[in-house]
C-alpha positions in Angstrom: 49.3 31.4 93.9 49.1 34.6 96.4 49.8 37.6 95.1 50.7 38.6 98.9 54.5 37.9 99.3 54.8 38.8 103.1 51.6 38.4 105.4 51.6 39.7 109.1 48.5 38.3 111.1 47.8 39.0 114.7 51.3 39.8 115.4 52.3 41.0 118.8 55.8 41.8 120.1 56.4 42.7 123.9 59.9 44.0 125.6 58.8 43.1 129.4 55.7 45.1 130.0 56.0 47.4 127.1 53.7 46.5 124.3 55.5 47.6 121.1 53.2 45.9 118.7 49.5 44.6 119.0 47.6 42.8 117.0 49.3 44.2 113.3 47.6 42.8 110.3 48.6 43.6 107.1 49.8 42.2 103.8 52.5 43.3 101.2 52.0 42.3 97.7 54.9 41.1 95.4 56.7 44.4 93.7 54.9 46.7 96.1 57.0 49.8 97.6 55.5 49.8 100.7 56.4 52.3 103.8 55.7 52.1 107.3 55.2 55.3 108.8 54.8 57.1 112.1 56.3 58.9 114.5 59.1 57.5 116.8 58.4 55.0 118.9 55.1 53.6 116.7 57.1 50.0 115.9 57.9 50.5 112.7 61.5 49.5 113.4 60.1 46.5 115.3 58.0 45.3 112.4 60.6 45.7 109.7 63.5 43.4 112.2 60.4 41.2 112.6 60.2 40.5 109.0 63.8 40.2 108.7 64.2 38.1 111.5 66.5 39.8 113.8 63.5 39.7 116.4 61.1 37.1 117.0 57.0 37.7 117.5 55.8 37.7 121.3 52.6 36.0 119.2 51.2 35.7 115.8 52.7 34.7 112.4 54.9 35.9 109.3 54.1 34.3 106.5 56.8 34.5 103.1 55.1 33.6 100.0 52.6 31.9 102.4 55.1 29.8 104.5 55.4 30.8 108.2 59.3 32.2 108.8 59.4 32.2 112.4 62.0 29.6 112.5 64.0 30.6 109.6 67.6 32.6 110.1 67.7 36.4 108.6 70.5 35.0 106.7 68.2 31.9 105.5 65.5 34.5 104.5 65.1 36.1 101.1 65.1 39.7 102.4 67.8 42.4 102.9 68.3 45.0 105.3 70.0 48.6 104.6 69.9 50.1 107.6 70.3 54.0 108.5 74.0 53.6 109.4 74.9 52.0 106.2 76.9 50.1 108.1 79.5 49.7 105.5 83.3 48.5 106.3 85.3 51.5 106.2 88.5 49.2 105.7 87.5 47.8 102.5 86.8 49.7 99.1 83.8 49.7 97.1 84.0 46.5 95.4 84.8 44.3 98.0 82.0 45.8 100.3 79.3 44.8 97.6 81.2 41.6 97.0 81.1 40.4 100.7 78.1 38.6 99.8 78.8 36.8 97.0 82.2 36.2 98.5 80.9 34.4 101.5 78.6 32.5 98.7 81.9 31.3 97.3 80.9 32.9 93.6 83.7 32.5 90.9 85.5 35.9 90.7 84.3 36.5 86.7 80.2 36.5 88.1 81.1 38.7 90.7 82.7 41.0 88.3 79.8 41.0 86.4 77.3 41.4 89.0 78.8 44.0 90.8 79.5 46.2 87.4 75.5 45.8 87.1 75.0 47.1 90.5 76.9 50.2 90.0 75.4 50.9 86.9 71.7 50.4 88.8 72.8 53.2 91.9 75.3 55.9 89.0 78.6 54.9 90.8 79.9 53.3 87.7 83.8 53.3 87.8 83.6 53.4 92.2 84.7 50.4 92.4 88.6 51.2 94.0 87.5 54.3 95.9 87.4 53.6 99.7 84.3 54.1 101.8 85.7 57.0 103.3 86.2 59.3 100.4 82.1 58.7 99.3 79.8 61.3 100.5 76.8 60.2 102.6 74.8 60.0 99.3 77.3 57.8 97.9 78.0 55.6 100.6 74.2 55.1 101.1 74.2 53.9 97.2 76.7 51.4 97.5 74.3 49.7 100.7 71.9 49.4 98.6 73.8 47.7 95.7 75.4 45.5 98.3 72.0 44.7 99.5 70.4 44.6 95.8 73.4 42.2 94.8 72.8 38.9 96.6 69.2 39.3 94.5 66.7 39.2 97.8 63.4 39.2 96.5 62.6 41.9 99.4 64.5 45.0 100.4 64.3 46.0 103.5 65.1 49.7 104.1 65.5 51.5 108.2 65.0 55.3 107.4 68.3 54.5 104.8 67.6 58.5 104.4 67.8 60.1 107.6 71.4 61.1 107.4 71.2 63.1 104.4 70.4 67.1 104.0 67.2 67.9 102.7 68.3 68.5 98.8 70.0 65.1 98.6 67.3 63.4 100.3 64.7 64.5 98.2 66.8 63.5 94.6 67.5 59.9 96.9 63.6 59.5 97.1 63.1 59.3 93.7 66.4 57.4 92.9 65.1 54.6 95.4 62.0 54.6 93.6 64.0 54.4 90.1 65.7 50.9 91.3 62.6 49.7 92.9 60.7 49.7 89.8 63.9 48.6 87.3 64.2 45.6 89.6 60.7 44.9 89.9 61.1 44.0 93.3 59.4 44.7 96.4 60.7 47.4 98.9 59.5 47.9 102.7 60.9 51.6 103.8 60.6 52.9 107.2 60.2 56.6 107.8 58.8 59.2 109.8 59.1 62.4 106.8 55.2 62.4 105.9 56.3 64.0 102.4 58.7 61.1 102.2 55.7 58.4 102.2 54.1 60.4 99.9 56.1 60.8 97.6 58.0 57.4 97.2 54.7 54.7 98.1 52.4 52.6 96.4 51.0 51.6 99.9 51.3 53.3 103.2 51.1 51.9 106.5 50.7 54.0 109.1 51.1 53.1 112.9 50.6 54.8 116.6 52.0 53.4 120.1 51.9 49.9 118.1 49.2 49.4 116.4 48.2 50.1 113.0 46.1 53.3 112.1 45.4 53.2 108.0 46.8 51.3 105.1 46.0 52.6 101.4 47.4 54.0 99.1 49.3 58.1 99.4 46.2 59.6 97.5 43.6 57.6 100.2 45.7 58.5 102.9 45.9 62.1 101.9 42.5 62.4 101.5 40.5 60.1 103.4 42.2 59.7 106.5 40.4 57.5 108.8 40.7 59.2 112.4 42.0 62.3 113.5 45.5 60.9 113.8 46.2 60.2 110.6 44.5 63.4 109.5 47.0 65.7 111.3 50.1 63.3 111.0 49.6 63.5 107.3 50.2 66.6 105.6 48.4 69.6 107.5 44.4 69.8 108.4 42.2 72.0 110.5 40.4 69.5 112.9 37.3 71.0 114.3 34.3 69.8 116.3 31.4 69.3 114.2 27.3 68.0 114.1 25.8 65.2 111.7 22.2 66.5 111.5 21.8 63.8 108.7 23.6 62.3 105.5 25.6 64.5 104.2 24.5 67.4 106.2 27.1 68.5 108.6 27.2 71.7 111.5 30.6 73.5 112.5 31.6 77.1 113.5 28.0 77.6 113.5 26.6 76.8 110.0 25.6 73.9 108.2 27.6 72.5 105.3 26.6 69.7 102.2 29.5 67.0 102.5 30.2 63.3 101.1 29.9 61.8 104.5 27.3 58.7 105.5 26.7 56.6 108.0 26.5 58.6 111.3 23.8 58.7 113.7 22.0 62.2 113.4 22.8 65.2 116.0 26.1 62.5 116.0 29.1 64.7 117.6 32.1 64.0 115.0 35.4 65.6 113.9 35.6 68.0 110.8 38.9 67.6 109.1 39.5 70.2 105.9 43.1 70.8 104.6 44.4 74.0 104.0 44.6 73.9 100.7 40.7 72.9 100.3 39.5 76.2 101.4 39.0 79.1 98.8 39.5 82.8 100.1 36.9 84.8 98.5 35.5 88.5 99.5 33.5 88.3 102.7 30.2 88.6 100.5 31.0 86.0 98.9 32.2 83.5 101.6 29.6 80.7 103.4 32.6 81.7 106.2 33.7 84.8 107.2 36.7 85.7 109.0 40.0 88.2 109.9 42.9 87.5 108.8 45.7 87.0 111.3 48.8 85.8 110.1 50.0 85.8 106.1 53.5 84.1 105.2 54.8 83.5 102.3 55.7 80.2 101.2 57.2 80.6 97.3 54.6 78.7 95.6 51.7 80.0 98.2 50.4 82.1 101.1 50.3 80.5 104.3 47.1 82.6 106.1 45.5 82.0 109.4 42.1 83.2 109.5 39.9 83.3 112.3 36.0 82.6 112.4 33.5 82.8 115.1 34.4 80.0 116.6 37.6 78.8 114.9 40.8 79.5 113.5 41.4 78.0 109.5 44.8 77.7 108.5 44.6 78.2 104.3 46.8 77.8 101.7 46.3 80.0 99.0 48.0 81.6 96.0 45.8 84.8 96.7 46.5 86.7 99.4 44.4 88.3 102.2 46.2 91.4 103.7 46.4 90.8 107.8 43.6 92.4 109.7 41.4 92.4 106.7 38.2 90.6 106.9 37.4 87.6 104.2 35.7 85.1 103.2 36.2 81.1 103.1 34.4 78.7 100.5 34.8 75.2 101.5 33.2 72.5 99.0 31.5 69.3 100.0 34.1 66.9 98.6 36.7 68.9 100.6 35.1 67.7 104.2 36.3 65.0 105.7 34.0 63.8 108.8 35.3 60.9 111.0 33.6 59.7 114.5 34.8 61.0 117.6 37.9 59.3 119.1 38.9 57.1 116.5 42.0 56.4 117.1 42.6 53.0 115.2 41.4 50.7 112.7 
């Protein structure tokens, strides 16, 4: 039996002449939190209505627990949808908009009592269940979508950037309450999202996509730090992507020096792209440094100083909890697990 419970293969979706997916591959295992992320426009909308079926596939297959469901109804489908808006109905209260469901299903009154006293235990709205829509705040209103969408039991939850309407503090103590439910239930959850921090913090497996097609998949740490082009590199979290020389495994040139790295596989005198984080690079005194450089911007961040320090050739943007007065001259130490190399134009997988 697969442990895969949603397969995409060769999918393809077109709006007239406007390609918004091509060729996506990519499985999602049963009890996976899984996020598709990009910026706007990538099709990560597309691909979650897709699997819902609100939209159909130009070409290529979606497979549920291995059965192709192009023919199958979204209301035949064992997925749910919360979508950004919520879209709740404001004329009904609490309970009845988590009941709607099990209404329609024709449940005995006494199960849907009990099911929907289990849902608002789940989201912390215990004791909700006469308040009208109106008098939640965003936060609120967003929990009781999920537990109407949690209630009717779908063995996937489908989720359209269910966060983008919140302010920052709420969003961030939503993140990990989403994350809470999904691993009580034990069930699988595909998120949509643009907020890189967001993926981060809430996935087991990312996704990432560009103009339709599909960039990395792996896990937050392997995205972090191994990102596979240049794209991913500066969507994800912030880098310093430089031009660089393979002389030979594990020997690479930029700003003018050679450095040891981790990196295999290139063609020597290879032209390639240097990623390094800012928080991978040490400020030391200039004697010290296998860089040196002036120091042209310092900002403080609360937890760290946000520098921008200029080399020869390049400008490093560092992360440090030591500070480098501006217009001082320092050093950088960069260590050869903290260089990411990646060929020249790659732009996909």
């Amino acid at each position: 039996m697969t442990l895969n419970i949603i397969e995409l293969r060769d999918v393809c979706k077109d709006f007239g002449e406007h390609k918004a997916l091509i060729d996506m591959n990519f499985n999602v295992r049963k009890n996976e939190f899984v996020t598709l992320l990009g910026p706007s426009g990538c099709g990560k909308t597309t691909t979650l209505r897709l699997i819902g079926g609100f939209d159909h596939p130009t070409s290529g297959e979606i497979l549920f627990e291995g059965e192709n469901i192009e023919n199958l109804p979204p209301y035949k489908r064992k997925v749910n949808t919360v979508f950004q808006k919520y879209a709740l109905f404001p004329h009904m209260n609490v309970y009845n908009n988590i009941a709607f469901g099990l209404k329609v299903k024709k449940m005995n009154k006494r199960l849907i009592d009990k099911k929907i006293n289990e849902m608002l235990s789940l989201v912390n709205l215990k004791g909700y269940e006469s308040r009208s829509i109106d008098s939640l705040s965003g936060g609120q209103q967003q929990r009781i979508a999920i537990a109407r969408a949690l209630v009717n039991e779908p063995e996937v939850l489908l989720l359209d950037e269910p966060l983008g309407a919140l302010d920052l503090k709420l969003r961030k103590g939503m993140q990990m309450e989403l994350k809470r439910i999904q691993q009580s239930l034990g069930i699988t959850f595909i998120f949509v999202t643009h907020d890189q921090e967001e993926a981060l913090t809430m996935s087991d497996t990312i996704v990432v996509m560009k103009d339709g097609r599909l960039q990395q998949i792996g896990t937050p740490e392997d995205i972090y730090n191994e990102p596979q082009n240049a794209f991913v590199a500066d969507f994800i979290g912030e880098s310093t992507i430089i031009d660089g020389i393979m002389h030979e495994d594990y020997l690479v040139e930029f700003d003018g020096k050679k450095f040891k790295c981790v990196d295999r596989g290139f063609d020597k005198k290879e032209e390639v792209d240097v990623v390094i984080r800012p928080e991978d690079i040490k400020v030391v005194s200039p004697e010290e440094g296998m860089l040196i450089g002036v120091v042209k911007s310092v900002i403080f961040k609360g937890v760290h100083y946000e520098m921008i320090i200029k080399t020869g050739e390049h400008s490093f943007k560092i992360h440090s909890t030591k500070m480098a007065p501006q217009g001082e001259r320092a050093g950088l130490i960069i260590e050869p697990n903290d260089i990411h190399i990646m060929k020249k134009g790659e732009s996909e997988i």
